[in-house]
C-alpha positions as CSV (number, residue, x, y, z in Angstrom):
1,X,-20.1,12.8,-25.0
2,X,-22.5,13.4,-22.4
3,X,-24.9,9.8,-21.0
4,X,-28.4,10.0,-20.8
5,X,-30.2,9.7,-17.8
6,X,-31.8,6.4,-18.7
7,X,-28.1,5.3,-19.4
8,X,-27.5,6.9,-15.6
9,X,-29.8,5.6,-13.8
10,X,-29.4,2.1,-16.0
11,X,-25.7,2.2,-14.8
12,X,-26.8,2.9,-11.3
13,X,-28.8,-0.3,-11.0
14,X,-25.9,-2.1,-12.6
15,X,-23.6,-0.9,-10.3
16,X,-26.1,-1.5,-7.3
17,X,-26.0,-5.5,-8.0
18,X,-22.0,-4.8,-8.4
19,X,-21.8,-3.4,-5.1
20,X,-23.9,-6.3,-3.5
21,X,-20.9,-8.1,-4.1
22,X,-18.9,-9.8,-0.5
23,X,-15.5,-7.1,0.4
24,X,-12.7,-8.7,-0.1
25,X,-9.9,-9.1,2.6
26,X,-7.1,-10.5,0.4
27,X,-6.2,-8.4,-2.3
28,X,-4.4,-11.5,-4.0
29,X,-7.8,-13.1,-4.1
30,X,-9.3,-10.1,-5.5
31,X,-11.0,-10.8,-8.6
32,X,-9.5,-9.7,-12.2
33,X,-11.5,-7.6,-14.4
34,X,-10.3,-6.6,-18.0
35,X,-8.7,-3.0,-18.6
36,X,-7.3,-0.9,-20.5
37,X,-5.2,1.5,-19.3
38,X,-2.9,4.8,-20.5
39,X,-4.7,5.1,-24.0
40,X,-4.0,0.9,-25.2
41,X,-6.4,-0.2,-27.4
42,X,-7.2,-3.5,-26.1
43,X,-8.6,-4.8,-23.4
44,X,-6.4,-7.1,-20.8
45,X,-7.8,-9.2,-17.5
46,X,-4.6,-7.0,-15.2
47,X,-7.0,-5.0,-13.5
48,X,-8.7,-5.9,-10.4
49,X,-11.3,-4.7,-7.8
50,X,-12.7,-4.6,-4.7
51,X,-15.7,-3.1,-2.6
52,X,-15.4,-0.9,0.4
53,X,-17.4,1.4,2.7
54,X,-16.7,5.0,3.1
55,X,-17.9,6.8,6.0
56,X,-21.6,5.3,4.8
57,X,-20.5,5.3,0.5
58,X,-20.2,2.3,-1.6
59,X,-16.6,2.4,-3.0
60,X,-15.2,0.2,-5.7
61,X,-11.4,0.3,-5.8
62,X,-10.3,-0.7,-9.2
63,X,-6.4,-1.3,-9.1
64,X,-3.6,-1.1,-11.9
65,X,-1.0,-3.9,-12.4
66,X,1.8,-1.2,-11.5
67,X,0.0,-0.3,-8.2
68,X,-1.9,3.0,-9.5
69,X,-5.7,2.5,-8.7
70,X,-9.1,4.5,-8.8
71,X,-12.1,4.9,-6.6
72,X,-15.1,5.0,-7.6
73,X,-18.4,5.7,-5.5
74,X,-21.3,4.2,-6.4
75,X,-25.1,4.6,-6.4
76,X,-25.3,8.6,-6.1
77,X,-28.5,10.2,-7.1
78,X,-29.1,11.6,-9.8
79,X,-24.9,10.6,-10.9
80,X,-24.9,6.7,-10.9
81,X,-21.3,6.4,-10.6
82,X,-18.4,8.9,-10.2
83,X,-15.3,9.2,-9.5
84,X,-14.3,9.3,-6.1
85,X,-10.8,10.9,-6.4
86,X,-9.6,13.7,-9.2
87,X,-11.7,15.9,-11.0
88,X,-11.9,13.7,-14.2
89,X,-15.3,12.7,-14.6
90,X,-16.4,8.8,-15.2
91,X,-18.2,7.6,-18.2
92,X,-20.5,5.1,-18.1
93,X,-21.2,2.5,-21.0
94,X,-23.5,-0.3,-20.9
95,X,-22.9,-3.6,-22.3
96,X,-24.0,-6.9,-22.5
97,X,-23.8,-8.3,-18.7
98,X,-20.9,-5.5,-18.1
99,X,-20.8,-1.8,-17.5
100,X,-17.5,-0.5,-19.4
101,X,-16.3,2.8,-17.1
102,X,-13.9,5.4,-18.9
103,X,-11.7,7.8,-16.9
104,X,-9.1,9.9,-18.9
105,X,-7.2,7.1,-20.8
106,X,-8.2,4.2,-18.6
107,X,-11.3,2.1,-19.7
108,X,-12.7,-0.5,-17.7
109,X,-15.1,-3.4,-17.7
110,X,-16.7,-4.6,-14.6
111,X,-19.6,-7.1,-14.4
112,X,-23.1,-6.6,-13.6
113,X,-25.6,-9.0,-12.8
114,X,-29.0,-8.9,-14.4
């Protein structure tokens, strides 16, 4: 089901206050956002992410209990977020005070600040 552009560009913004977020340089200390992953139904705090730059792009890295993880790059025009690996294309739902991104069989829900 294709998004809007005023869902875009909402998820955009969203993502923009995500990505003002500090890096972090533990990964243990990464925080834990809720997930669901391979098709479950419900939604589990195992996932976790992290911010990083990439040669100029915002990144966010969110990472699977069982090591697989998925970049996305955040903040392009006109796209909001996509995928930064693979050719499956993210979908972006908004919600209240979270952003729930779908990818294949993996959902996920990742704050946003107001």
């Amino acid at each position: 089901m294709p998004i809007s552009r005023v869902k875009t560009v909402s998820a955009c913004i969203a993502l923009l206050a995500l990505a003002a977020c500090e890096p972090v340089d533990d990964q243990a200390a990464a925080p834990a956002i809720e997930c669901a992953i391979n098709g479950a139904s419900a939604f589990a705090p195992d996932c976790t992410m992290e911010r990083a730059e990439d040669e100029g792009a915002s990144i966010l890295i969110v990472r699977h209990p069982d090591g697989v993880f998925r970049r996305f790059e955040l903040g392009v025009p006109g796209e909001g977020i996509i995928t930064a690996d693979g050719m499956q294309p993210a979908e972006v739902v908004r919600g209240e005070g979270m952003i729930e991104v779908r990818v294949g069989a993996d959902r996920y829900r990742l704050p946003v600040s107001e």
